[in-house]
C-alpha positions in Angstrom: -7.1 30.1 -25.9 -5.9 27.9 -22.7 -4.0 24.7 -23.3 -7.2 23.2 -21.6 -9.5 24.4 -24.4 -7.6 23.7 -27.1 -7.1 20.5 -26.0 -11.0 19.9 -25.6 -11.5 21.4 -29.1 -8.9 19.4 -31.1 -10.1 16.4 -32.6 -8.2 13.3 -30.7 -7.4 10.3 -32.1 -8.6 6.9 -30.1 -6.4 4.9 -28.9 -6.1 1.0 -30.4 -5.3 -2.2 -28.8 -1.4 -1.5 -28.5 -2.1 1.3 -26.3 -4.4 -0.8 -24.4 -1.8 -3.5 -23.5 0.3 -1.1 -22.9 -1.6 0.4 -20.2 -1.6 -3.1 -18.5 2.1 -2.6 -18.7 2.2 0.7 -16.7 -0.3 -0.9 -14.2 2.4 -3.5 -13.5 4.7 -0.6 -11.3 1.8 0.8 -10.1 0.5 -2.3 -8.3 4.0 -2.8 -7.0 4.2 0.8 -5.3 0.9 0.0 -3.8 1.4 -3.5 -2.5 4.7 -2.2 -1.2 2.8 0.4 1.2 0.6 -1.8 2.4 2.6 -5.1 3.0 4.7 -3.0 5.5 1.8 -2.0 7.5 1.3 -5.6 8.1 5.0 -6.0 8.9 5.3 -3.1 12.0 4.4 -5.9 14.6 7.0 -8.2 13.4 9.7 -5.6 12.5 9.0 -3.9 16.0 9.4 -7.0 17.3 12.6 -7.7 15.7 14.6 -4.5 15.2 12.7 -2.7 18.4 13.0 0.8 17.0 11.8 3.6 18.9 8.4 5.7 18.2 10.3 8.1 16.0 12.4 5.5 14.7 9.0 4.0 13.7 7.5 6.9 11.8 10.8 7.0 9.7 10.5 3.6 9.2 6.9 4.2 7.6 7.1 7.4 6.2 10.4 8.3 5.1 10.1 5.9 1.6 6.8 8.6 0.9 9.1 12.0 1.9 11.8 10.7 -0.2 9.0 10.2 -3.3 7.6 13.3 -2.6 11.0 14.9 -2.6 12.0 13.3 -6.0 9.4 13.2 -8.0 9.5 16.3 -10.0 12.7 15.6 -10.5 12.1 12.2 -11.9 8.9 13.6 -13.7 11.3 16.5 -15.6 13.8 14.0 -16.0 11.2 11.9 -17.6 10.2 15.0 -20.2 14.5 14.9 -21.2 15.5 12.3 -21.6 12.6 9.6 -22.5 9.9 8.5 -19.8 10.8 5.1 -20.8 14.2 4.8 -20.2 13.5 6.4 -16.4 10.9 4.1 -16.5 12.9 1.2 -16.6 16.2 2.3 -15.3 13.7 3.2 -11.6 11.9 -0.9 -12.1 16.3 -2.2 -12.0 17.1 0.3 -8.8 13.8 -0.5 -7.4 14.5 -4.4 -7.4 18.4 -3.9 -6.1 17.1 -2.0 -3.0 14.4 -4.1 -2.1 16.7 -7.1 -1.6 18.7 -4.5 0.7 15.7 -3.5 3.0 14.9 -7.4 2.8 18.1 -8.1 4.8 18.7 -5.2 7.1 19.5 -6.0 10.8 18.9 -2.4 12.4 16.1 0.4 12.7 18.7 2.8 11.4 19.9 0.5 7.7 15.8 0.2 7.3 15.3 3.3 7.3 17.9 4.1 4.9 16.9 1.2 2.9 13.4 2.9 2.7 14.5 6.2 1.8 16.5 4.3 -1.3 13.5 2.3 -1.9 11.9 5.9 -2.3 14.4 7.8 -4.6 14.0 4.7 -7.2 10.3 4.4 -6.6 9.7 8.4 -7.8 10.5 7.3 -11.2 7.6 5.5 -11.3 4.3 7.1 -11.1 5.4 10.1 -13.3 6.6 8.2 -15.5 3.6 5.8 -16.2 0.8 8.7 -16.1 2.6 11.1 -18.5 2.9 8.0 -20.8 -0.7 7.7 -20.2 -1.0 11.5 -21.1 0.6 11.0 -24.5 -1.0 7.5 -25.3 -4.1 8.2 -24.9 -5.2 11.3 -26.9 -8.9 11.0 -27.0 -10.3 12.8 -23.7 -12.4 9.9 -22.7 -10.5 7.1 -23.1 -7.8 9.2 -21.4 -10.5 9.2 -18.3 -11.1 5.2 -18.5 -7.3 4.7 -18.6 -6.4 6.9 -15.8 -9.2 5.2 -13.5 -7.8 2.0 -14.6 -4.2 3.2 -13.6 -5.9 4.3 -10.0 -7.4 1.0 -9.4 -4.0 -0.7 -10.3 -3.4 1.2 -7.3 -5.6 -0.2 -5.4 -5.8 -3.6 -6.6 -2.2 -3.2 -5.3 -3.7 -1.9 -1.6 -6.2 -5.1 -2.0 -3.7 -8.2 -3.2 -0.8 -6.6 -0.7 -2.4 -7.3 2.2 -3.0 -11.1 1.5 0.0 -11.6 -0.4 1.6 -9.9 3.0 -0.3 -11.8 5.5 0.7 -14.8 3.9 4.4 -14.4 3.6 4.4 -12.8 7.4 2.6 -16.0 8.3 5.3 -18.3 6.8 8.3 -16.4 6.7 10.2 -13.5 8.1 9.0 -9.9 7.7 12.0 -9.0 5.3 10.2 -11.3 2.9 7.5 -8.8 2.3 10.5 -6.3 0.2 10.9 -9.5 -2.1 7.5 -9.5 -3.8 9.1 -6.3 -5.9 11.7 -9.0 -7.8 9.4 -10.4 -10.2 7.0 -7.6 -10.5 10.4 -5.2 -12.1 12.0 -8.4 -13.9 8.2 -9.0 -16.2 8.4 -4.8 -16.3 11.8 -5.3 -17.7 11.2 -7.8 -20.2 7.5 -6.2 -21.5 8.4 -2.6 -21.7 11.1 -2.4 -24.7 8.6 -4.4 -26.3 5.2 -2.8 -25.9 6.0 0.9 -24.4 6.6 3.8 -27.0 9.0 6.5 -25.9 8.3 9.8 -25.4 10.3 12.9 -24.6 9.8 16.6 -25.3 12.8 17.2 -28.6 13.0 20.8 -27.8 13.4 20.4 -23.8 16.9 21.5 -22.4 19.2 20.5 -19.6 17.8 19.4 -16.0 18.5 22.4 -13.8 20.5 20.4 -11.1 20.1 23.4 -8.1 16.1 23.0 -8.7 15.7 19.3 -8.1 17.9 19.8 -5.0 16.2 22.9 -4.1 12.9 20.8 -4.6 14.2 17.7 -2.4 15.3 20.0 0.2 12.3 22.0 0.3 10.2 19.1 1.5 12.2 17.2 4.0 12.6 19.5 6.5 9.5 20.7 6.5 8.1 17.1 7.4 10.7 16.3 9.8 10.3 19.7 11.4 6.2 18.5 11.9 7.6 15.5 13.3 9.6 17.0 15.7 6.9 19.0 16.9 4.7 16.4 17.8 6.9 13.9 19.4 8.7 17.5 21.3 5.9 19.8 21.2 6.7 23.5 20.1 10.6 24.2 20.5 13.4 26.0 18.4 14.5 23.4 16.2 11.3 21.9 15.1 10.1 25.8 13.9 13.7 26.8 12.6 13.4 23.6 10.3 10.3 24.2 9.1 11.0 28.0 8.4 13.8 26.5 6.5 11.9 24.5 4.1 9.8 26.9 3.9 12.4 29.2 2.9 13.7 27.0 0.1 10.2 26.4 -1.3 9.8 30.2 -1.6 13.3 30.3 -3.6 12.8 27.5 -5.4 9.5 28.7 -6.5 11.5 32.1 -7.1 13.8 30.2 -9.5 11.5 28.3 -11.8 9.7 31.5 -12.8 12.9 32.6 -13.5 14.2 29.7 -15.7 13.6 29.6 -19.4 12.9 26.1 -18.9 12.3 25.4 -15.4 11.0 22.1 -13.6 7.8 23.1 -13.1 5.7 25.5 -15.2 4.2 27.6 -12.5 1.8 29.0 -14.9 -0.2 25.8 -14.5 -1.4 27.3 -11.0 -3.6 29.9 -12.6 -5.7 27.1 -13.5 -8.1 27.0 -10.5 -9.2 23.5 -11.5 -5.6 22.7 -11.7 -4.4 24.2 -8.1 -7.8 22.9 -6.1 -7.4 19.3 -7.9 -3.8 19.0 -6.0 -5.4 20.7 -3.1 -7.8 18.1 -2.7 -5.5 15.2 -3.8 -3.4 16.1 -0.3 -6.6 16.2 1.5 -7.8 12.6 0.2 -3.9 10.9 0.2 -3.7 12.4 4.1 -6.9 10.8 5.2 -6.3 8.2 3.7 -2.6 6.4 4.4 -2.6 7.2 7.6 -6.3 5.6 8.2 -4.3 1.7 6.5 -1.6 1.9 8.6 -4.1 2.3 11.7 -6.4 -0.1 10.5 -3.5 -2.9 9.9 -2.0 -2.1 13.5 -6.0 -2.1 15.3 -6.6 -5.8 13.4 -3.3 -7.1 14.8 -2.6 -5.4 17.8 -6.4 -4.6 19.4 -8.3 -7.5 18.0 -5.5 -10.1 18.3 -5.9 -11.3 14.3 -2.4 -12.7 12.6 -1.4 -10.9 9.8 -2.8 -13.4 7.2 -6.3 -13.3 8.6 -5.7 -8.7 9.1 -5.0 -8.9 5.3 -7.6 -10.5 4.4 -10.0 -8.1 6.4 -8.3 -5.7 4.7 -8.8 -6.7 1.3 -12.6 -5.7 0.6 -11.1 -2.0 1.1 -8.9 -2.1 -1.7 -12.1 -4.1 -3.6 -14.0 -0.9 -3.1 -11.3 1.2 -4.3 -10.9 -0.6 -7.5 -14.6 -0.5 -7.8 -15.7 3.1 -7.0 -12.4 3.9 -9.7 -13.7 2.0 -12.4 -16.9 3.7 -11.8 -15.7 7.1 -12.0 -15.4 8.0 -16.1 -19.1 6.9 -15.8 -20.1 9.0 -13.2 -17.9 12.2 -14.7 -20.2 12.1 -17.6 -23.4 12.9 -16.2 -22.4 15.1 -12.6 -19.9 18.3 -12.7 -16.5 17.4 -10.7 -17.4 19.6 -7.8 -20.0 18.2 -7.5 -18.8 14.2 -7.6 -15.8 15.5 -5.4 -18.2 17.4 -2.9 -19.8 14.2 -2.5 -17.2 11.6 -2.2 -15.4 13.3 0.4 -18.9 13.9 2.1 -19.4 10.0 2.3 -15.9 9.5 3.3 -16.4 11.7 6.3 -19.5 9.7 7.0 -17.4 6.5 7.2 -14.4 7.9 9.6 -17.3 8.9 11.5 -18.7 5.1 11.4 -15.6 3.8 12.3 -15.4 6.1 15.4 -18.0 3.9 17.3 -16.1 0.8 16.4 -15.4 1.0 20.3 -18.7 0.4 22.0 -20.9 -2.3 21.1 -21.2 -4.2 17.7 -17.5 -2.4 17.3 -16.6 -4.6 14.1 -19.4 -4.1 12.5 -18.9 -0.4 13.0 -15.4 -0.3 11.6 -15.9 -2.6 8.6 -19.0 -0.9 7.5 -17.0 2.4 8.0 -14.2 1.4 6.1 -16.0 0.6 3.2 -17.8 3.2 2.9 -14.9 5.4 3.5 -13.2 3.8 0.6 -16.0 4.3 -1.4 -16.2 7.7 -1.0 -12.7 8.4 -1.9 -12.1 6.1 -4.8 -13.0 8.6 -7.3 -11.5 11.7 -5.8 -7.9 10.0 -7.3 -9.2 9.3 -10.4 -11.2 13.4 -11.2 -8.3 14.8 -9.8 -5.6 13.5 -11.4 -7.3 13.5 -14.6 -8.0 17.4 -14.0 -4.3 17.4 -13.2 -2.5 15.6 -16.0 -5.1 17.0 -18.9 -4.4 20.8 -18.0 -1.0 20.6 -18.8 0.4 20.5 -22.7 1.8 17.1 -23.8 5.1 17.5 -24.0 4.7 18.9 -19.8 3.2 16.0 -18.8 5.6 14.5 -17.1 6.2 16.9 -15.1 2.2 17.8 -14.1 2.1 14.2 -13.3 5.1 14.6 -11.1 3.1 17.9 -9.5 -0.2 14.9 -8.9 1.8 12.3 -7.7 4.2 15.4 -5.2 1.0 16.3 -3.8 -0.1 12.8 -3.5 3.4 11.5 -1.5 3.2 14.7 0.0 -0.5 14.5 1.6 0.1 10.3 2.7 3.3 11.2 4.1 2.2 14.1 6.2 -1.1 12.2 7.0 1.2 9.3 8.2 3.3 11.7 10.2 0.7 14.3 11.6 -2.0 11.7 12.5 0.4 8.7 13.4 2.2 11.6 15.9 -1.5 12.7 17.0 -2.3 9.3 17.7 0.8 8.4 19.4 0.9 11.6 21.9 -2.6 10.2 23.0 -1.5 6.7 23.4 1.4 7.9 25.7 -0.9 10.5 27.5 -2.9 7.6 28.8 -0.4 4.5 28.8 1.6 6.2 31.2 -1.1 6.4 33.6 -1.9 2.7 34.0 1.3 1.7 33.7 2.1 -1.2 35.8 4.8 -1.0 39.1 7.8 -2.9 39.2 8.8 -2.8 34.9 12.6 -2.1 34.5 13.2 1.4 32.3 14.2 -0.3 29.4 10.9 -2.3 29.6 8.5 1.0 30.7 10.3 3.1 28.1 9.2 0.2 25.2 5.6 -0.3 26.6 5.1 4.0 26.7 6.9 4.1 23.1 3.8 2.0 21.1 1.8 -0.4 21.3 3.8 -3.3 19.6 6.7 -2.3 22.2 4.0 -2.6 25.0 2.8 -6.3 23.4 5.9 -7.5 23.4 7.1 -6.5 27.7 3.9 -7.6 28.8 4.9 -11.0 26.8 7.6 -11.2 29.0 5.7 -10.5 32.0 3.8 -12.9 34.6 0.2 -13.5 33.5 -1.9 -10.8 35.4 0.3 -8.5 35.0 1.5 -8.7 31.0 -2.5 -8.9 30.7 -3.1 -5.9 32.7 -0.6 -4.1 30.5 -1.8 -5.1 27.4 -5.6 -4.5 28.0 -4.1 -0.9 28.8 -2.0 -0.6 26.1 -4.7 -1.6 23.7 -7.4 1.0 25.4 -4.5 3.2 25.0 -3.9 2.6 21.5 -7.2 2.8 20.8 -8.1 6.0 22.1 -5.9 7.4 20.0 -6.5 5.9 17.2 -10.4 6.6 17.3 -9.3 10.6 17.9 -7.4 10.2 14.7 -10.4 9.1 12.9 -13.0 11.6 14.1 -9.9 14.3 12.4 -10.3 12.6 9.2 -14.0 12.9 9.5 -13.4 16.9 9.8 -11.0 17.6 7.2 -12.5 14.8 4.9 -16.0 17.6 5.0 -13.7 20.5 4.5 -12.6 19.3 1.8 -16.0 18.6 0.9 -16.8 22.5 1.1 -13.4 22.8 -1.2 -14.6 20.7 -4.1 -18.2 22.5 -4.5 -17.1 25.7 -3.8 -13.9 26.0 -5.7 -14.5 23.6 -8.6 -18.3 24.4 -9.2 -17.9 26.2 -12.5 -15.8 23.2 -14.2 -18.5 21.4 -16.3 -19.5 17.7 -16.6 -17.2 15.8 -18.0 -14.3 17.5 -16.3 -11.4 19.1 -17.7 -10.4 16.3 -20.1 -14.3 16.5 -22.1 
């Protein structure tokens, strides 16, 4: 008998009200991650602005805090298992704090960067850490179900209060200020978790294999920068030769855990074909949708002219949704087979992208409002079935380590979607820029204005009035362009994935994995 059917054959015991305030514990980090995302979408404007990094420079800035999660998270996840979720638990909330002050005060594209790649290392002791306590908290399948869609929509509450919180410190105050909402967030983590957080940690786990987790980290970088690369450079040596590299070191690393008596990741979870298409489709929903926010919260400031207060709030009614269609979820899974919920989501999401396409022509805003929601909607419960069909194939005392695997494959898909679609998007915006460009800017000046679209807000600032309009009414049509071609590509992979989630999960009943 699997792990799976054992565990939906054991009698489970429910879960009482310590368990229950402890959840609202774990959503506490959780809320913080999200917020975190989405408060520095707001802040590319002023940061552009400010530190006047480059196009590339810019990507890292955004993306390298989700490579470095998805780097570390298995090993924070397997750490977890060791030596006590709890203790990684907190130990991540103290680095997390330190390195926010640090990103708070940089002066150059370069520290922020770094700052964010620190800020990524301590934030990959988070989500693994709070869904495998989930795992072991809650026994009984179905509250197991409510408290994982409760621990999704902390995400998004997260995506929905960020945005205002953001908008209202970038309003007042400078856009370091965002990286300071993390200090009381960790310090009420601090004080509440000793108190109301069991431990857990597998007694018969041994030693953390220290060649894996660095075999895992360097598996995934150069595999993303090496996509990078190729879209900013187009096909070339180096971009290939460092993704053959990666790839290399994800084949040995693979190689090595099935060697290891107790490896990092038990690669006998991958049979599972509930298991492998739930990450599957976890990349597909994370990729659509990271990449689609950070759009968004550019298009609101930069196209339609909105200060990052009122963008935030326009934004918030999308995390709403989220919160919303998660909630809704557990109730859902009890009466329509996963596939089939999946299928459908991801069906509706492609519906919205496709929405928010004609947010171009007339009644635009409508268009893209409408869209959004609806997008949201759609995708809200994919996190919640998948990760459930993620964490409650694994045994108990693995679970930190299969919530690792959900929350890789989550970092992994918002990272790439950041990368591929934000490079997509930016290859058409210089494709067309450069073609309206007006005579007479200085290279400095032209070389900002092709770069992006903040870079080409703030020369034509600088510019005499017909001409710094001219620009900008080009760099926005620009901008735009790309960013509605970046849409209509979620729209396709959104009904792929579609196809994925009736085709491969068909056969898993209702109620899911967990019932």
């Amino acid at each position: 008998m699997s792990t799976l059917e054992q565990t939906m054959d054991s009698p489970a015991v429910k879960a009482g009200r310590r368990e229950w305030v402890g959840l609202a514990v774990l959503a506490l980090p959780c809320l913080l991650y999200s917020m975190d995302l989405t408060v520095l979408n707001l802040a590319v404007p002023q940061l552009s602005a400010d530190l006047q990094p480059s196009s590339i420079q810019l990507l890292w800035i955004v993306d390298i805090y989700g490579f470095m999660v998805a780097g570390s998270l298995i090993t924070m996840g397997t750490l977890g298992d060791r030596i006590g979720r709890r203790r990684v638990l907190l130990i991540g909330a103290v680095a997390f704090g330190i390195t926010s002050v640090f990103a708070a005060f940089v002066t150059t594209a370069d520290m922020l960067i770094l700052a964010r790649a620190l800020l990524g290392i301590a934030a990959a002791t988070l989500a693994p850490s709070t869904l495998s306590l989930i795992r072991n908290m809650f026994h009984n399948p179905q509250q197991r179900t409510v408290a994982i869609g409760i621990w999704v929509a902390s995400f998004s509450a997260g995506g929905a209060i960020g945005p205002v919180i953001g908008g209202a410190l970038l309003e007042y105050f400078w856009w370091g200020s965002v990286f300071l909402v993390a200090l009381p967030v960790m310090a009420l983590l601090l004080v509440l978790g000793p108190i109301l957080l069991p431990e857990y940690k597998d007694p018969k786990a041994g030693r953390l294999d220290i060649l894996s987790a660095v075999l895992s980290l360097v598996a995934v970088l150069p595999v993303i920068y090496g996509i990078k690369r190729l879209a900013e450079y187009g096909l070339n040596w180096p971009s290939g030769s460092l993704i053959l590299f990666g790839v290399v070191m994800g084949a040995i690393f693979v190689r090595r855990q099935l060697r290891l008596a107790d490896p990092m990741i038990d690669m006998t979870l991958f049979r599972s074909a509930s298991f492998s298409t739930a990450l599957a489709i976890n990349i597909i929903g994370v990729f659509i949708a990271f990449g689609m926010f950070l759009f968004l919260a550019q298009y609101f400031q930069l196209v339609l002219g909105m200060g990052a207060l009122e963008a935030g709030l326009w934004m918030a009614p999308m995390g709403v949704t989220f919160i919303i269609g998660s909630m809704l979820a557990p109730m859902v899974i009890r009466r329509l087979r996963p596939g089939t919920v999946l299928a459908l989501g991801l069906a509706l999401a492609a519906v919205g992208y496709v929405m928010i396409a004609r947010a171009g022509g007339p009644q635009g805003f409508i268009f893209l409002m409408a869209g959004s929601i609806v997008f949201c909607l759609g995708l809200s419960p994919v996190f919640t079935l998948t990760t459930d069909l993620v964490v409650s194939t694994a045994p108990p005392e693995r679970a930190g380590a299969a919530a690792a695997m959900s929350e890789t494959s989550a970092e992994f898909g918002g990272a790439l979607g950041i990368a591929v679609l934000g490079s997509l998007a930016a290859a058409a915006y210089r494709s067309t820029i450069g073609q309206v460009l007006p005579p007479g800017l200085s290279p400095a000046a032209e070389h900002a204005a092709r770069s992006t679209l903040g870079g080409a807000v703030t020369v034509a600032a600088d510019l005499p009035a017909a001409s710094g309009a001219a620009l900008l009414e080009a760099a926005r049509l620009a901008f735009s362009q790309g960013f509605f071609l970046s849409v209509l590509a979620c729209a396709v992979i959104a009904a792929l994935g579609a196809v994925m989630a009736a085709v491969m999960l068909r056969r898993v009943p209702t109620g899911g994995a967990s019932h």
